[in-house]
MIKEKE-155660 format. One record per residue (C-alpha): x, y, z. Coordinates in steps of 0.001 Angstrom, whole numbers, padded with zeros to 6 digits, always signed. Last residue first. Example, Ala and Ser with C-alpha at 12.3 -4.5 7.8 and 13.67 -1.06 7.14 Angstrom:
BEGIN
+013670-001060+007140 +012300-004500+007800 
end
This chain:
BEGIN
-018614-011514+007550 -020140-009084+004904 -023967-010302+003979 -025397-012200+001354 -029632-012491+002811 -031547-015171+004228 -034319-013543+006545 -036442-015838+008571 -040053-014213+009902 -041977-015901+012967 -045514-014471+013398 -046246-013687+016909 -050175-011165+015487 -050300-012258+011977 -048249-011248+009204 -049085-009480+005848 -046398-010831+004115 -046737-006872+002365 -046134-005236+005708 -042814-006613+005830 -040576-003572+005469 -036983-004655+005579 -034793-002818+007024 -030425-002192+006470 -030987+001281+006299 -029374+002791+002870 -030466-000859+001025 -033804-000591+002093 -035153-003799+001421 -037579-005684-001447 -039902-007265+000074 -039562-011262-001551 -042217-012616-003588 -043242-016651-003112 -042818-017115+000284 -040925-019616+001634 -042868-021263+004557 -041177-021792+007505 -041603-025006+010021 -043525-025958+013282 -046558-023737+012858 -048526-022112+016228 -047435-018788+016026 -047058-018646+012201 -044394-019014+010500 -042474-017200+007751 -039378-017688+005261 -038018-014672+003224 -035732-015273+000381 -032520-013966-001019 -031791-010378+000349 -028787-009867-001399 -030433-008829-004645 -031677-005485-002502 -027879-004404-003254 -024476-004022-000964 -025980-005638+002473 -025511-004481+005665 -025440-007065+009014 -028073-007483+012206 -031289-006813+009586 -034123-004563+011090 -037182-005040+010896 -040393-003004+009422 -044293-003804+010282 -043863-000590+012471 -044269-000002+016421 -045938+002246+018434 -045210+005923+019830 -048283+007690+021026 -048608+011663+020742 -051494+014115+022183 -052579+017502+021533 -055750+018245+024309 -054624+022024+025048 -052967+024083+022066 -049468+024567+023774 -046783+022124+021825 -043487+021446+022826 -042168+018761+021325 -042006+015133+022872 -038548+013780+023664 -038661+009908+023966 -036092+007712+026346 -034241+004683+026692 -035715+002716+023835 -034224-000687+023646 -033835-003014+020224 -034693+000004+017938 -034408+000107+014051 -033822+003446+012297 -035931+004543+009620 -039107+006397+011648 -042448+005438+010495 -045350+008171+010880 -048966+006978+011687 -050991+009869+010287 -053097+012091+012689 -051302+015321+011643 -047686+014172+009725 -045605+014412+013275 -041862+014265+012313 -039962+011383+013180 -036065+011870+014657 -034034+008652+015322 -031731+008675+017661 -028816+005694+018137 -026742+004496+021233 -025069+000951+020357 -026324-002493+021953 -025296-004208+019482 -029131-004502+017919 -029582-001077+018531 -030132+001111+021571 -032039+004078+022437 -033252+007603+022016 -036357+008452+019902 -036828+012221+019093 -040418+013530+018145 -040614+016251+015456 -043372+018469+015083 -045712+018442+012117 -049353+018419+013710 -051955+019922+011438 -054809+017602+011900 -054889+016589+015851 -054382+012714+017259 -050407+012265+016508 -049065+009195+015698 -045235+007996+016132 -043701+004718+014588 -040538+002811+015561 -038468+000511+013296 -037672-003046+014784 -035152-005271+016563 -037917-007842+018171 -039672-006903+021355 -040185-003411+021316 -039188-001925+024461 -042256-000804+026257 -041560+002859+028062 -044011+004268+030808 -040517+006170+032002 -038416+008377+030673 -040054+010837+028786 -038652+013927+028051 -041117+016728+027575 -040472+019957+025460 -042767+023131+026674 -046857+024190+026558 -047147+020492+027066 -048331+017517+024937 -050458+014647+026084 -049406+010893+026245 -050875+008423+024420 -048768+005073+025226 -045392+004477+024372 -044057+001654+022831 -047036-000506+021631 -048924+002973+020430 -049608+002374+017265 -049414-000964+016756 -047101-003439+014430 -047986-006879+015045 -046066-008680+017562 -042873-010845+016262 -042719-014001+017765 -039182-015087+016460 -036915-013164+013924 -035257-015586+012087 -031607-014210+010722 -029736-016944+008106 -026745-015415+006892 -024903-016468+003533 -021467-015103+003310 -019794-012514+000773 -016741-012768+000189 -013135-011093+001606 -013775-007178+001628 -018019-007602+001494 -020065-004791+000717 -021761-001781+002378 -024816-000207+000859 -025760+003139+002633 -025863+004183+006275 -024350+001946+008937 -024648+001505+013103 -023495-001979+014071 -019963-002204+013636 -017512-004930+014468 -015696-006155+011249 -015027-009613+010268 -015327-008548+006748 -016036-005056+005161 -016458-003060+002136 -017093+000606+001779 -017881+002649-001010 -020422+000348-002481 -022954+002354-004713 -026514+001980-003005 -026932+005228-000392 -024720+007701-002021 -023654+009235+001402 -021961+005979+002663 -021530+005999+006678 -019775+003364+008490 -019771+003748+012510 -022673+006435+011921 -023863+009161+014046 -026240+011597+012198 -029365+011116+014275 -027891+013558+017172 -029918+013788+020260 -027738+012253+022244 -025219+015082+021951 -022248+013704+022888 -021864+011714+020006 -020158+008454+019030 -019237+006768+016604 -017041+003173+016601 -015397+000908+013999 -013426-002059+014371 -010985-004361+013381 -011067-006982+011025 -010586-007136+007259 -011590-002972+006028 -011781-002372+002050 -012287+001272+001848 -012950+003245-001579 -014726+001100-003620 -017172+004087-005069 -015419+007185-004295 -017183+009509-000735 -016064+007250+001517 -016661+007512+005744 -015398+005243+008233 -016193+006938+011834 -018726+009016+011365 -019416+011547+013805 -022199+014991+013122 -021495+018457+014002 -022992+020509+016976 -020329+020769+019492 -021008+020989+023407 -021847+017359+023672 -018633+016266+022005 -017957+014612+018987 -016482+011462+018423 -014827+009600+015538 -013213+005749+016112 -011418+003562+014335 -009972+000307+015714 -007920-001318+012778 -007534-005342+012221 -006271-004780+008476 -007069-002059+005944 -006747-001768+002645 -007855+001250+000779 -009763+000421-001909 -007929-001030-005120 -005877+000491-008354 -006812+003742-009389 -007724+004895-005692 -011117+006267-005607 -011579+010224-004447 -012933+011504-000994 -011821+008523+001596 -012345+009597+004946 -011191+008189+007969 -011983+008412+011400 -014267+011620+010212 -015529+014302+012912 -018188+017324+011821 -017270+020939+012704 -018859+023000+015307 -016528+022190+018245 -015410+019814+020207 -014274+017136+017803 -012738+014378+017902 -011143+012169+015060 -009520+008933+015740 -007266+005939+014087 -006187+003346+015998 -003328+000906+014060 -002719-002848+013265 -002712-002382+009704 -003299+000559+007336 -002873+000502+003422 -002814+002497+000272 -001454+001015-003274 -003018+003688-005340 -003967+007779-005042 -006048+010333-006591 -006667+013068-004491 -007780+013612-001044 -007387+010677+001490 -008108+011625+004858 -007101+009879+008081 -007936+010716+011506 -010107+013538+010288 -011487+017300+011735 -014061+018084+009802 -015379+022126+007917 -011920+022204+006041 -012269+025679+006632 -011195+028327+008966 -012880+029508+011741 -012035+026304+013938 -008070+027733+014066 -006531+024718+014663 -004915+024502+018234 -004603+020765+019210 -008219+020754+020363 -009541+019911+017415 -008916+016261+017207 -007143+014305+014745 -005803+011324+015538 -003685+008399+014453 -001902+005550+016194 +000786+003276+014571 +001060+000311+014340 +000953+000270+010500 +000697+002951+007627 +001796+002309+004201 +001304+003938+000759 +002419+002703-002040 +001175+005902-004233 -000092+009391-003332 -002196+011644-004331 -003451+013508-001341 -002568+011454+001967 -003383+013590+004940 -002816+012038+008403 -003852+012901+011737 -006434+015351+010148 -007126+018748+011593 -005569+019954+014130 -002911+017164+014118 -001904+013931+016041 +000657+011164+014897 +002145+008294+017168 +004501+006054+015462 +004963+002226+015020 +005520+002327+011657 +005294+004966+008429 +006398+003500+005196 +006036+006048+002231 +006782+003997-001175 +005418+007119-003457 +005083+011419-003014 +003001+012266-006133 +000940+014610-004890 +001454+015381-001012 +001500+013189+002519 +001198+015253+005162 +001825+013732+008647 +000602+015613+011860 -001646+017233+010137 -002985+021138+010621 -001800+022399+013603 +000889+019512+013546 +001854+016935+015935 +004198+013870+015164 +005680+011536+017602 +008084+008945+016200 +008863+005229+016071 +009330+004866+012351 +009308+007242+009947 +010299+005679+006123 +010177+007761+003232 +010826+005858-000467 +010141+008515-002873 +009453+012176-003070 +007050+014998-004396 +005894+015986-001118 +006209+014866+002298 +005551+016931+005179 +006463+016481+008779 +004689+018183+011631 +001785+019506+009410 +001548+023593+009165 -002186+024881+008281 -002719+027425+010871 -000100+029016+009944 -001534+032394+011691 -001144+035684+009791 +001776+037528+010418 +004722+037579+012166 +003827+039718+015257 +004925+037045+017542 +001135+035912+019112 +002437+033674+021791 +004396+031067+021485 +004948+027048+021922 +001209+027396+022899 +000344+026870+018807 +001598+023886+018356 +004051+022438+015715 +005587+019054+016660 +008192+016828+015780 +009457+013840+018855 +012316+010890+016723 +012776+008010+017593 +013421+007717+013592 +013226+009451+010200 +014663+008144+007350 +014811+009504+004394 +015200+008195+000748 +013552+011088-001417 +013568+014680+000188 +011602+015816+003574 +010102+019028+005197 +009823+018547+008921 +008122+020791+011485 +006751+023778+009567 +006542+026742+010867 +003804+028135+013565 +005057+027388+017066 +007676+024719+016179 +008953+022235+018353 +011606+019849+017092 +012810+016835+018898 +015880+014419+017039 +016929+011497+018210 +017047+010226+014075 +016952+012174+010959 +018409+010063+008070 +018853+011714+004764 +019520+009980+001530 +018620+012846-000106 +018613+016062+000514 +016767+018801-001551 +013429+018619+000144 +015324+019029+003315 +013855+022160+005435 +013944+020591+009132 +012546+022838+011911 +011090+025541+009458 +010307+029122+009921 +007345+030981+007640 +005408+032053+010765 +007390+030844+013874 +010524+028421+014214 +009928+027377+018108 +012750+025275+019315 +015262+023098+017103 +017090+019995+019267 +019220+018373+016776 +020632+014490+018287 +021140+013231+015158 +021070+014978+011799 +022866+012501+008901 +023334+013806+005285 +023927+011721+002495 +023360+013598-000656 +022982+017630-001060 +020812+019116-003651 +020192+022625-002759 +018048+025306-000383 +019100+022635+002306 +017540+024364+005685 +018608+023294+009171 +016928+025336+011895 +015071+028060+010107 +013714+031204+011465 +010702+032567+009289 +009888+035067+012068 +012274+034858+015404 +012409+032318+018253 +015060+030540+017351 +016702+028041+019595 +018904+025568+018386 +020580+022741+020060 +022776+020241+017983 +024116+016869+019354 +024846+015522+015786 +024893+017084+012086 +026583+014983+009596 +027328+016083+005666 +028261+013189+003713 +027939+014949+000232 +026559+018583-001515 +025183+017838-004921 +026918+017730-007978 +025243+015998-010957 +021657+016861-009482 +023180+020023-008557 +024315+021500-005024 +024822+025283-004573 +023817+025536-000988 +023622+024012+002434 +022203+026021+005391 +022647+025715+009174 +021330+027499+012090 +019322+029882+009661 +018082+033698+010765 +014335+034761+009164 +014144+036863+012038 +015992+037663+015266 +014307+037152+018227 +017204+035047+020307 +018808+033238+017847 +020921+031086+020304 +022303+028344+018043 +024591+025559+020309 +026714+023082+018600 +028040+019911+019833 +028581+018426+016181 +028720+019548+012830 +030698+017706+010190 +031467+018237+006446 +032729+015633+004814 +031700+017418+001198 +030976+020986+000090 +028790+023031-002033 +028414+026330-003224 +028639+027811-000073 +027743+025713+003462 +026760+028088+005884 +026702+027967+009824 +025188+030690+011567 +023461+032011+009015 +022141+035573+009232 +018532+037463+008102 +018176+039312+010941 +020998+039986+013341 +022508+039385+016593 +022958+035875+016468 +024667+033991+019095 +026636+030571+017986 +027812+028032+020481 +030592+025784+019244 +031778+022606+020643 +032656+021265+017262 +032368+022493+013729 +035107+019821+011456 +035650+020117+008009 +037056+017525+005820 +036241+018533+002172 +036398+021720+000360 +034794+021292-003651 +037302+021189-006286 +037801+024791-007836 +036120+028137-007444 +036121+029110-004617 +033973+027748-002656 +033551+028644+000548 +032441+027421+004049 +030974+029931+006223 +030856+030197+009799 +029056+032889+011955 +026994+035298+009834 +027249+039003+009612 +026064+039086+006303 +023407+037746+003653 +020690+040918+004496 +021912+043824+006308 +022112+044916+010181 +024158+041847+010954 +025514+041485+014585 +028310+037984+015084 +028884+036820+018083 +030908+033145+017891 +031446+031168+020977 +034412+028898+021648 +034830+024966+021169 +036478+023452+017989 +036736+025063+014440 +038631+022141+012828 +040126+022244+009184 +041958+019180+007129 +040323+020738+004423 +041168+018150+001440 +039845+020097-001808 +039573+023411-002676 +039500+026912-000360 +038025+029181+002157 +036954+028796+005515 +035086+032584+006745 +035185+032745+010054 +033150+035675+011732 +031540+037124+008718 +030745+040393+009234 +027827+042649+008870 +028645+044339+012246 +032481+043979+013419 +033910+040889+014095 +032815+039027+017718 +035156+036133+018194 +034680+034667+021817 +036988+032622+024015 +035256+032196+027896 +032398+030363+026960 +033725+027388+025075 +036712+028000+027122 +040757+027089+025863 +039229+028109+021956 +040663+025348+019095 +041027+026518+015654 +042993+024154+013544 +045125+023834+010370 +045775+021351+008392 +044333+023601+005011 +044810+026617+004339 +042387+029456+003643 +040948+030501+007484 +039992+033596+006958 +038775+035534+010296 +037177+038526+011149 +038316+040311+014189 +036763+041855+017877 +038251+038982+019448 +036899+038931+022809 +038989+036766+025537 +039875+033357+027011 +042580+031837+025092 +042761+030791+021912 +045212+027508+020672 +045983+027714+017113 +046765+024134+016378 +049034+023006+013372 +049594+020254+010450 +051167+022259+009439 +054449+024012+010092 +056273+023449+006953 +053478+025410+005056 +054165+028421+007384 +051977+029617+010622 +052369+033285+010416 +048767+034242+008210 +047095+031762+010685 +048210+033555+014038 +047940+037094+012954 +044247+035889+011789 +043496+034854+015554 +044701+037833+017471 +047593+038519+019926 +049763+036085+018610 +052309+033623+020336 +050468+033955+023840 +050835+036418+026921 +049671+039530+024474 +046479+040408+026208 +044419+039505+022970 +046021+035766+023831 +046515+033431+020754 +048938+030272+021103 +050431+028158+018035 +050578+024245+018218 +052490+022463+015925 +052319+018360+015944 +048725+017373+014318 +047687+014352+014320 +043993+015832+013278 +043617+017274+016412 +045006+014890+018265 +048543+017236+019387 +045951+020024+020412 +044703+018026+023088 +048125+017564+024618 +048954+021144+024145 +045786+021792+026241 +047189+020053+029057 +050359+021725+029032 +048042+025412+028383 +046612+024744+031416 +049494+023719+033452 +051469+027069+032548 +048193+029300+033402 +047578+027686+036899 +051728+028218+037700 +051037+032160+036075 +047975+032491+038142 +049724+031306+041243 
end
């Protein structure tokens, strides 16, 4: 029976063996010594010139052998993937493919065990150079490679080689360092590697500095489809292509633990594609010091990168994008890091759109290390031509460090970031104790936002420092906007499209007293929180507090709403019996926290100031244009003849100087954003 089984098995085989290549010989391998040959290079070395094209058909078995496979036509095909297995001896080379020009060479399903005690050996396939024209036309199919030793390729390209393709192919690394699945060397600018394809590749090294496909030189079209790469650790890489161009990397997942994810060259192409480096994909390896700062794909000194459709997660970023790199289109991806979503330092013609964008801390950064935010986006370094459509951006934070949507730190040479109909948002939760803005710039013109919106929030409601657009310099415009909704700014903010003229009239407004709000309430030996007993001020206004005892310099914390109806604190400290103005404007007051004070008889009122808040920002106190006012009982507004002059940083204007009666009317016309 075994012999009848046998005879059909190698018919249909035959049959297979007759496409490879159109080949017409077939030659049979068995280490028993029921085939042709009893090993694999016995088989080669006997097949003559007039015999090739030819198979060499392997049956099931161990070859403990080396093999050189110098001539071209001819094919290595194993009867089992599992079952035919070529183990050489340690620090061997399993098949070594050797020669110039047209190849014509297959190495088609069986398993390859190679065990390498010693640097640069013991690895599974390589293609050689010898010397003369570069080998084309080789074929790696259906093979699964285990690697027993550090520092081992299983597939490696040598001095360059063309038409090379790589498809069906399993990597088990098991915990072997700094092992490669595939590397491509000794291309030149002149003479790079070409038309390489990798497709339908699984990889799975879990050892230090492991890499999955690595170009350490120039190669030109190359094509990965279908790679799966699991866990490169400290100093490992998913992807390493710097040196390729004119790569496309598409259906491909890679999860790192502490490597990089993606490392790309000029003209790539990366799509549908999952890359992600996250700390649970391992546990503490032993390979030194965390990587905490590894992005899922990083682009460096390159041009013309397009990622579209993909899922990027890094420690650090999920998308790093270094000095120099230029024409970078990402679309309609999702991108999430440690840190920053995106990091942009330097670049030029830069586009993101569709796409959503977060950074939040809870994807495994290290929060002892600096930066001290966690970003959505942050631009570092000189860049030009930057711009975001259509896309939520985020930043969260649940630790100690501050949360930035975006953050602009240096002024692009040629315009502010553009930015079309975004929704950017930066929160930080209750048990963390930094500060949320969502828009943030730090260079004079350094966001230009049309549409969209922005959003802070805080968990702690305490927090004063929560700002939707936040501009540190208080009168240069960093940030312009038009048909933007935000309500809670700091600094001058300018207009994207043109400035419009707004008309605000403030009706009936009360005068300011000292305890309109809250009425004198005594202090306790601990911190009160008042809820209750509250007046809302009538008109969007700034808040006062007065304390009735010399000496009195605690802080009092107003919680409430603003004109959009937008949490906001404002802390006042006491200043003895001295009516203290807060800066922020207050439409509702939820509640007041009153400090803790024991001397018996201390007591605290919180009124109202002659200050009101403006609905939009304004970029200098030369926007405000004129101030009309009327009294209770007039029918029309008076210009008056000297305008306040505003706080630029707040968006208030202090109108104690109109000197207003008791329901006077006030009409602001300032230049405002749309």
């Amino acid at each position: 029976m075994h012999r009848l089984l046998r005879i059909a098995t190698i018919a249909s085989l035959a049959t297979v063996a007759q496409a490879q290549h159109g080949f017409s010989h077939t030659f049979t391998v068995d280490p028993s010594g029921n085939a042709d040959y009893t090993t694999i290079q016995g088989a080669i070395n006997a097949i003559p010139a007039l015999s090739r094209p030819a198979t060499i058909l392997v049956y099931a078995g161990t070859y403990t052998e080396a093999v050189t496979l110098s001539d071209p036509e001819i094919d290595i095909v194993g009867i089992d993937r599992k079952g035919v297995v070529i183990k050489p001896p340690v620090n061997t080379d399993a098949v070594t493919i050797t020669g110039n020009g047209e190849r014509l060479n297959t190495i088609r399903n069986l398993t390859i065990w190679t065990d390498d005690d010693t640097a640069g050996e013991g690895r599974g396939i390589v293609i050689e150079n010898n010397g003369g024209a570069d080998p084309t036309d080789i074929t790696i199919d259906g093979v699964t490679f285990r690697i027993g030793g550090a520092n081992s390729d299983a597939i490696l390209l040598d001095d360059r080689a063309h038409s090379i393709e790589i498809s069906n192919v399993a990597v088990l690394g098991a915990a072997e360092d700094t092992i490669k699945g595939v590397c491509v060397t000794g291309g030149t600018s002149a003479d790079p590697s070409l038309d390489i394809t990798i497709s339908n590749v699984v990889m799975l090294l879990d050892g230090c500095s492991a890499k999955g496909v690595t170009f350490e030189d120039e190669a030109e079209n190359v094509t990965i489809t279908g790679l799966f790469v699991r866990k490169p650790s400290f100093g490992g890489r998913g992807i390493e292509a710097e040196f390729a161009t004119n790569l496309t990397v598409e259906n491909c997942d890679i999860l790192a633990h502490d490597g990089d994810g993606l490392i790309v060259g000029p003209n790539t192409i990366v799509r549908d594609s999952s890359i992600v480096v996250r700390k649970d994909y391992g546990s503490d390896d032993g390979c030194g010091s965390s990587a905490d700062d590894k992005p899922g794909i990083t682009i460096g000194d390159v041009a013309g990168v397009v990622i579209d459709d993909c899922y990027l997660e890094g420690r650090f970023a999920g998308l790093s994008i270094g000095t120099d790199a230029q024409d970078v289109a990402v679309v309609a991806s999702d991108i999430r890091g440690g840190v920053a979503g995106v990091g942009i330092n330097g670049a030029s013609d830069i586009s993101l759109s569709n796409c959503r964008i977060a950074g939040d801390s809870d994807l495994g950064f290290d929060s002892t290390l600096p930066p001290k935010q966690h970003y959505g986006v942050r631009v570092l370094g000189t860049t030009s031509g930057l711009s975001v459509a259509s896309s939520v951006i985020s930043a969260r934070s649940t630790t100690s460090k501050d949360a930035m949507g975006v953050l602009v730190e240096v002024a692009p040479t040629d315009r502010p970031l553009q930015v079309l109909d975004w929704v950017v948002s930066a929160s930080v939760t209750s048990a963390a104790t930094g500060v949320a803005h969502a828009v943030q710039s730090k260079a004079t013109d350094g966001i230009a936002m049309i549409g969209g919106s922005a959003d802070a929030t805080d968990g702690d409601e305490r927090e004063t420092d929560v700002y939707d657009i936040y501009n540190a310099s208080n009168t240069a415009v960093r940030v312009r906007t038009s048909g933007t909704k935000f309500s809670r700014w700091k600094g001058a903010v300018g207009a994207a499209v043109g400035e419009r003229a707004a008309v605000q009239r403030v009706v009936n407004v009360p005068s300011a007293g000292a305890a309109t709000v809250l009425a004198t309430t005594g202090l306790l030996g601990t911190e009160r929180t008042v809820t209750t007993g509250i007046t809302d001020p009538s008109v969007f206004r700034v808040l006062s507090i007065t304390g009735n005892t010399a000496g009195m310099d605690q802080t009092v914390i107003i919680i409430g709403l603003d004109w959009g109806l937008r949490p906001i604190a404002d802390a006042i400290e006491l200043d003895g019996t001295s009516t203290v103005n807060g800066v922020k404007a207050f439409r509702k007051v939820t509640k007041i926290i009153l400090p803790a004070d024991s001397n018996p008889g201390r007591t605290v009122s919180v009124g109202t100031a002659e200050i009101l808040g403006l609905h939009a920002p304004i970029s200098t106190a030369d926007d405000l244009q004129q101030i009309g006012q009327k009294a209770s009982a007039g029918t029309s507004y008076s210009i008056q003849a000297t305008t306040p002059t505003p706080s630029v940083e707040r968006g208030t204007v202090d109108i104690s100087g109109l000197s207003p009666a008791n329901n006077d009317s006030i009409e602001f016309t300032y230049l405002a954003s749309e």
